[in-house]
C-alpha positions as CSV (number, residue, x, y, z in Angstrom):
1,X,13.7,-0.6,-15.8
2,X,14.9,-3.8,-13.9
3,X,12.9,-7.1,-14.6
4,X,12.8,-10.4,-13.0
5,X,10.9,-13.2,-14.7
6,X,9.4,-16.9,-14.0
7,X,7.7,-18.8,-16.9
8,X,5.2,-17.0,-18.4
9,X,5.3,-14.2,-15.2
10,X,7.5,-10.9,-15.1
11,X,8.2,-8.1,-12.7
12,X,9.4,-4.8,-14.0
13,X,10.5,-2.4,-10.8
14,X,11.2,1.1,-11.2
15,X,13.5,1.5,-7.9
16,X,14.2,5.4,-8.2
17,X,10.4,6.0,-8.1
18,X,9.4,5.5,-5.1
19,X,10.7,2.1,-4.8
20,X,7.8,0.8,-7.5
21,X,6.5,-1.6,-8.9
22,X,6.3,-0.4,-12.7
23,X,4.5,-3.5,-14.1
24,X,3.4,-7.1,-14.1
25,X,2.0,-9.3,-16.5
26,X,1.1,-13.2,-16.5
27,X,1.3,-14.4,-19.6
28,X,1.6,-11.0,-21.1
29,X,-1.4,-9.9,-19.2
30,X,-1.3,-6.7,-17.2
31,X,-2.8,-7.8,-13.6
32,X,-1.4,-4.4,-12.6
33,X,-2.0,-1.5,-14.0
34,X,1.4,-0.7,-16.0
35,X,3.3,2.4,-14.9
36,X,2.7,5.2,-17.5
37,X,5.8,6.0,-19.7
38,X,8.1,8.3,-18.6
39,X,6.6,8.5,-14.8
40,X,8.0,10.3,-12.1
41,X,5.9,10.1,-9.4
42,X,5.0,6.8,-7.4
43,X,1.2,7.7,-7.9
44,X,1.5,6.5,-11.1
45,X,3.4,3.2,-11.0
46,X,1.7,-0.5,-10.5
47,X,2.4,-0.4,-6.8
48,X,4.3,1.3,-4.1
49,X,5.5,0.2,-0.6
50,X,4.0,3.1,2.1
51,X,6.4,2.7,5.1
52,X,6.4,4.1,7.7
53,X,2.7,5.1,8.0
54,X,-0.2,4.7,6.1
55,X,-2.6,7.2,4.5
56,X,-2.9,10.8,5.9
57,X,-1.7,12.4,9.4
58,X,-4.0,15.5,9.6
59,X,-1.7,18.8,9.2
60,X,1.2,16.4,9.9
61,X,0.9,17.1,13.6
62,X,1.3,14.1,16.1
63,X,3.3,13.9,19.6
64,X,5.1,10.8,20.0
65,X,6.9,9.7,23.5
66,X,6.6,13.6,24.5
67,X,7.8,14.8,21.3
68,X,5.6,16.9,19.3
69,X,6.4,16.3,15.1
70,X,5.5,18.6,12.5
71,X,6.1,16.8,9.1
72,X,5.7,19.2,5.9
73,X,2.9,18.1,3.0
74,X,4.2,15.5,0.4
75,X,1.6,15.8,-2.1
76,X,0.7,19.4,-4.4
77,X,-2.6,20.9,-2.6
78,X,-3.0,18.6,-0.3
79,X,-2.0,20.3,3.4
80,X,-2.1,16.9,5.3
81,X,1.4,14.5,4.4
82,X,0.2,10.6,3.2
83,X,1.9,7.4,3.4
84,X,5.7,8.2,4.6
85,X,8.5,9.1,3.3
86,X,9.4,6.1,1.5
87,X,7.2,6.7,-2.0
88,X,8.4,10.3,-2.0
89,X,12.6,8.8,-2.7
90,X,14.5,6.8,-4.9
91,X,15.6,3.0,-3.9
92,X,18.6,1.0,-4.4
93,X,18.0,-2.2,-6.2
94,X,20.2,-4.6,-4.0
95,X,19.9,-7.8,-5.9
96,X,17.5,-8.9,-9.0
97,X,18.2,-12.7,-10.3
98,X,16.3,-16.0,-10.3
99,X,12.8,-14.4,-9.7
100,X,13.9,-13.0,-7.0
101,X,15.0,-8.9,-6.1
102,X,15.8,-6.6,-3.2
103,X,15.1,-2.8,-2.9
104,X,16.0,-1.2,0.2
105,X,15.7,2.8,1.1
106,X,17.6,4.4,4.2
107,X,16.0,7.4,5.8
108,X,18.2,9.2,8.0
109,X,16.4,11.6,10.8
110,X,15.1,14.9,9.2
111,X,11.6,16.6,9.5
112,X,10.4,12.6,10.5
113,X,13.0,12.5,13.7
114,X,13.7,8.8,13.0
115,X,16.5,7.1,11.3
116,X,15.5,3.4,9.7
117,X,16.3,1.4,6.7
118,X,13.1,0.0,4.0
119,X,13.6,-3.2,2.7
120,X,11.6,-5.1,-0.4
121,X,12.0,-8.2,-0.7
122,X,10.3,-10.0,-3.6
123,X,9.8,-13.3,-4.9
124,X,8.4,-14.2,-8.1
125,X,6.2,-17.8,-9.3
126,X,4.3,-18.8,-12.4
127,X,1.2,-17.0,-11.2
128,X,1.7,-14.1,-8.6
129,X,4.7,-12.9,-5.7
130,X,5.5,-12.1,-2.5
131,X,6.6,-9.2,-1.7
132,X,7.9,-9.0,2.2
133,X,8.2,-4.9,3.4
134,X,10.9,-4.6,6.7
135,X,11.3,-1.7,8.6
136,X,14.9,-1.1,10.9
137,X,15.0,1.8,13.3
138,X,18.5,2.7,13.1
139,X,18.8,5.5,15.3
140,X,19.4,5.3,18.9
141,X,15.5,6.3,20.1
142,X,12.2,4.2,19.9
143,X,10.6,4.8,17.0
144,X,6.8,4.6,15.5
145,X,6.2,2.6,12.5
146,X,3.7,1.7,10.2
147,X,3.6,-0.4,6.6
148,X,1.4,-1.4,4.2
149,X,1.1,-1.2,0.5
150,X,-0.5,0.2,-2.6
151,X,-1.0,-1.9,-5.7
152,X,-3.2,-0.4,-8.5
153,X,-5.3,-2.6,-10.5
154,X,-7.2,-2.4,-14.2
155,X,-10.3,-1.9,-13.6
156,X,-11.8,-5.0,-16.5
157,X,-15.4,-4.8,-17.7
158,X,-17.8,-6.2,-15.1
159,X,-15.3,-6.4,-12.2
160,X,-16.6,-6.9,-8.9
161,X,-14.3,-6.8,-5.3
162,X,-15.2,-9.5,-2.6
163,X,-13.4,-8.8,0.8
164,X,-14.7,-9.5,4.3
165,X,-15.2,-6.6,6.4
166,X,-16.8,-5.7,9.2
167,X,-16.8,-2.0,8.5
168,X,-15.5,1.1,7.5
169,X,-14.1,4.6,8.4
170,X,-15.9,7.3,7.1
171,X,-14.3,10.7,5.8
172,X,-14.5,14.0,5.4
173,X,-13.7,16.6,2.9
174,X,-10.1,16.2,3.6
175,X,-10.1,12.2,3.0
176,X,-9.3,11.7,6.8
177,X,-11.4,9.4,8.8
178,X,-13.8,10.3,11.0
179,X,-16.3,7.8,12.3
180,X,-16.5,4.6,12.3
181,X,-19.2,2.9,10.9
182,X,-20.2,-0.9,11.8
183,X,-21.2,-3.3,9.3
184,X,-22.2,-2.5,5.7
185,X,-21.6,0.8,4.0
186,X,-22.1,1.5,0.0
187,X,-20.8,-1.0,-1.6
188,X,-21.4,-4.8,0.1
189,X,-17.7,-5.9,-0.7
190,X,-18.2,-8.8,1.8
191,X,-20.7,-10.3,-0.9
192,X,-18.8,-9.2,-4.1
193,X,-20.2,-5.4,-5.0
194,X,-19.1,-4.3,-8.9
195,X,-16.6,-1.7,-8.7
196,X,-18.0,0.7,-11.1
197,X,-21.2,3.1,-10.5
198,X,-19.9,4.8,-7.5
199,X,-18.9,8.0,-6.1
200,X,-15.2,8.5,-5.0
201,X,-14.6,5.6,-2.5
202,X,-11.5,6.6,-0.6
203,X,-12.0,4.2,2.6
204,X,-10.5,2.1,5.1
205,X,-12.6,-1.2,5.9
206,X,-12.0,-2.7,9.0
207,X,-12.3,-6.5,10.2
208,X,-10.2,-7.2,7.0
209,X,-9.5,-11.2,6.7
210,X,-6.7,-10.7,4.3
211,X,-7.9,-11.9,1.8
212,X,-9.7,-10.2,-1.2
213,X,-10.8,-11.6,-5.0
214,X,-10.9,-9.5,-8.0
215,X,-13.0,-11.1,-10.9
216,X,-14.4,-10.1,-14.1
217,X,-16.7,-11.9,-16.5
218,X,-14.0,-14.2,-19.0
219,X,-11.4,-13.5,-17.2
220,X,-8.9,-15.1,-14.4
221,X,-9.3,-13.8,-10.6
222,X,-6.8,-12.1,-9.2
223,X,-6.3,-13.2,-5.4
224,X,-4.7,-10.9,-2.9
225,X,-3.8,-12.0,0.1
226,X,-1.3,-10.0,3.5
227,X,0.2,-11.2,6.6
228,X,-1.9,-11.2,9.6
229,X,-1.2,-7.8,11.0
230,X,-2.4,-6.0,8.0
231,X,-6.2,-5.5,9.7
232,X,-7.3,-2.6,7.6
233,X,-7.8,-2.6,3.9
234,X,-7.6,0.8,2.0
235,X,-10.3,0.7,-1.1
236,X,-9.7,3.4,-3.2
237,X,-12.3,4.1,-6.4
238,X,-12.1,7.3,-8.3
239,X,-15.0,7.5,-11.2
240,X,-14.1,7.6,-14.2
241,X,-10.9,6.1,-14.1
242,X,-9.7,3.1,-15.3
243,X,-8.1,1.3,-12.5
244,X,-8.9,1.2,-8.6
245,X,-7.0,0.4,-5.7
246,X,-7.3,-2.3,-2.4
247,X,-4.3,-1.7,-0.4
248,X,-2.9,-4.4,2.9
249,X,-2.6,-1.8,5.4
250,X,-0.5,-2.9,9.1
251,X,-2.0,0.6,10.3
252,X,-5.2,3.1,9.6
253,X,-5.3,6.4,8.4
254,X,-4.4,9.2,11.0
255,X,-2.0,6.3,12.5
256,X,-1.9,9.0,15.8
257,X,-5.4,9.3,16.4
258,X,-7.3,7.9,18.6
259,X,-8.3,4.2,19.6
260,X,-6.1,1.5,18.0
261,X,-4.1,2.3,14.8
262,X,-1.6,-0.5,14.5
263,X,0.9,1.7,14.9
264,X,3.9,0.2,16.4
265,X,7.0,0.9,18.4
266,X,10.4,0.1,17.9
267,X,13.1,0.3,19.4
268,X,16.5,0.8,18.6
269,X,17.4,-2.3,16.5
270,X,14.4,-3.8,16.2
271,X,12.4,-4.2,13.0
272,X,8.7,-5.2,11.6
273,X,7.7,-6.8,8.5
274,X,4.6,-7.4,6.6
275,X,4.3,-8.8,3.1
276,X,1.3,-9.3,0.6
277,X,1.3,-11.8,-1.9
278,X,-0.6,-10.8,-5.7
279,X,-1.8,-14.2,-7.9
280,X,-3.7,-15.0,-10.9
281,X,-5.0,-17.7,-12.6
């Protein structure tokens, strides 16, 4: 484990899984939930960079520019692939000093016909980061891309979500979207809705104004806020657990599907970046 620190702030990173997050604390305070000892898998880390999609690409079928892709399932009994290639491989940790580290990942062109190189560039205050997530195409054809990220939080006693939103994607029984509803749906997170006493959640919330607040009775907000381009924010709530998920998202699940996905194309060269910044009181 690699650390970075600022005052009463630290960042622990866990580079080989995933290119994780594996903690961080405020004042020895877990405003993520802390990756579990011994982890190998990105799913249970503090937070992990999806690059270069987001969420689920039904059978991982798509045609792109004429080409028709195939990509193989990434996660044990789950037939459609999620969030890239990037949480499924190990990172190099470029550079960690003076609250500040680099992790970068370089994909070269397999069963996702792409080359590009993943960058992670954090920076570390008092209270919170930044973290700023590039994508390169380095191959010699245009390329689609997609970022966004997944930070995992402790779900406190009494903790309620506020994010705008002007509505939401709803699923199926294979957690891919399928219509989407305007307005208010379950929980009213544009008013501050608990995050407890609910079935899964496992949505996408559109008319996102990056910007969410998590709260809990005694206890210091955490503010989450993403770059412009991250539209869509990913809510994820499984019962019983003991932490949740809101995840910045540059593009919606099934980022080939229909309508607009904010899914982008670059070309050879050419890069996009998004970042999200994490703070507590």
């Amino acid at each position: 484990m690699i650390a970075i620190e600022k005052g009463g702030a630290r960042l622990v990173f866990a580079p080989e899984v995933g290119g994780a997050v594996a903690a961080f604390t405020v004042d020895g305070r877990d405003v993520l939930r802390p990756m579990a000892a011994g982890a190998e898998d990105a799913l249970l880390t503090a937070s992990f960079p999806l690059v270069p999609f987001c969420n689920r690409i039904p059978n991982g079928q798509f045609v792109f520019e004429g080409r028709t892709v195939t990509l193989p399932p990434n996660l044990q009994g789950h037939p459609h692939p999620l969030h890239g290639q990037g949480w499924r491989a190990p990172w190099a940790l470029e550079s960690a000093e003076a609250g500040q580290a680099v992790l970068a990942f370089a994909h070269s062109a397999g069963d996702w016909p792409w080359s590009y190189r993943a960058e992670q560039a954090f920076v570390l205050d008092e209270t919170g980061f930044r973290v700023t997530l590039t994508i390169t195409n380095t191959g010699e054809d245009v390329m689609p891309a997609g970022l966004g990220f997944h930070p995992y939080f402790p779900a406190r006693a009494g903790e309620r979500l506020a994010a705008l939103n002007d509505g939401v994607w709803l699923i199926d029984a294979d957690v891919l979207p399928t219509v989407h509803q305007a307005g208010r749906w379950g929980p009213d997170w544009a008013a501050g809705a608990p995050v407890a006493g609910h079935a899964l959640i496992d949505h996408c919330y559109t008319g996102w104004n990056q910007r969410a607040v998590l709260s809990a009775p005694g206890q210091p907000d955490t503010v989450l806020t993403a770059s412009p381009d991250c539209a869509w924010l990913h809510v994820y709530v499984p019962p019983g657990e003991d932490y949740y998920c809101v995840e910045p998202c540059a593009s919606r699940p099934n980022p080939f599907g229909e309508g607009e996905t904010g899914m982008t194309v670059l070309r050879p060269g050419e890069h996009r970046s998004i970042w999200m910044e994490i703070a507590t009181g």
